[in-house]
N, C-alpha and C positions, 0 to 999 in steps of 0.2 A: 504494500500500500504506500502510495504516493502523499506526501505530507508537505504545506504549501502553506510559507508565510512568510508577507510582506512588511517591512518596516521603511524608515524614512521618508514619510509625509511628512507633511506641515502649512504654514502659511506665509509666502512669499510675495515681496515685491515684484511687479511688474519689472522684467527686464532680469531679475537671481536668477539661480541655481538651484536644484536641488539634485539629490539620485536616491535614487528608490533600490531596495534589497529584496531579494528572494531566498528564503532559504527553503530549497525543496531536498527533501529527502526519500529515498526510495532503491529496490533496484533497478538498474540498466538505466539509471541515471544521467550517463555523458551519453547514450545513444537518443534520447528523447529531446523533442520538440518541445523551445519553449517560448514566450509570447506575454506580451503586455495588453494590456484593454483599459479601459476606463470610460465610464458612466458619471454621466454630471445627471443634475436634476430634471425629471422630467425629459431625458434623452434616452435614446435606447445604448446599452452596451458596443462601444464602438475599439475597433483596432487600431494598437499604437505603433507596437512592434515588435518583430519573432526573429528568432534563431534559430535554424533549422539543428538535426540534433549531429549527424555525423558533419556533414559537408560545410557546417558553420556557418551557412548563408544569411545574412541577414533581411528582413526587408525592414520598411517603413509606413507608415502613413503618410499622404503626401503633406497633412496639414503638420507634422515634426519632422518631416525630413531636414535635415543638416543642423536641426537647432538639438534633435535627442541621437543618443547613441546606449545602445544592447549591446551587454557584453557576458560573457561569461564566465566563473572559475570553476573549473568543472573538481579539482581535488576538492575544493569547499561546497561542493554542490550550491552553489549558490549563481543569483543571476540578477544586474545591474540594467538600471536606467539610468544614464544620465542626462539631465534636460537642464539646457541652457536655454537663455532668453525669451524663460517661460512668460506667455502671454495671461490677461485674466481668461480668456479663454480653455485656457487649459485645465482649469479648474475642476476637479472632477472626483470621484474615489478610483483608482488605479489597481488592477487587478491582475498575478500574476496568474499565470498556465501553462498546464505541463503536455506536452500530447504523447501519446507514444507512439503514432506517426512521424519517425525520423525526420524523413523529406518536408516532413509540413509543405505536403502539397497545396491545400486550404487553407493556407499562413494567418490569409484574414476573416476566417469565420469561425465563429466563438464556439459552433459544436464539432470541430477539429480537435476540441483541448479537452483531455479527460480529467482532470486534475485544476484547482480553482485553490487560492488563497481567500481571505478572510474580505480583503482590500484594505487600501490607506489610503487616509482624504490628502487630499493635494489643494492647494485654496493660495490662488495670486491675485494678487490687489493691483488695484489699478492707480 
């Protein structure tokens, strides 16, 4: 069993920093898909961004491309957001996922991801 939980939220200035942690535990752990999401209010659960589990591919969403970066430690089983020149939009509760589709062929659709964290609020002021 696959065990999923995120830390490093909070509440930022328009234009900070933050990076979000994932500590997922499990086995076949380095071979699994894993993936960011995040729900603000009254939106539907939308994709940030995945790392696929062998090939290490990442994608994005195009609304954080070059401003977030996915990363991995895979001895720490663990798995990084970092988001620069976070807008208030971005505001949202942040959700990490595990899939155990390697390829993460389906990178951006949330029922690709077998595996769900608790989430962390994320909250930028304008």
């Amino acid at each position: 069993q696959v065990q999923v939980v995120e830390t490093g939220g909070g509440l930022v200035q328009a234009g900070g920093s933050l990076r979000l942690s994932c500590d997922a535990s499990g086995p076949n752990f380095s071979n699994y898909g894993m993936g960011w999401f995040r729900q603000a209010p009254g939106k539907e659960r939308e994709f940030v961004a995945a790392m696929a589990g062998i090939s290490r591919t990442t994608y994005y969403a195009e609304s954080v491309n070059h401003r977030f970066t996915i990363s991995r430690d895979i001895p720490k089983n663990m798995l990084y957001l970092q988001m620069n020149t976070l807008k208030p939009e971005d505001t949202a509760v942040y959700y990490c996922a595990v899939s155990r589709d390697s390829g993460l062929y389906y990178f951006s659709v949330a029922g690709s991801y077998d595996y769900w964290g608790q989430g962390t609020q994320v909250t930028v002021s304008s």
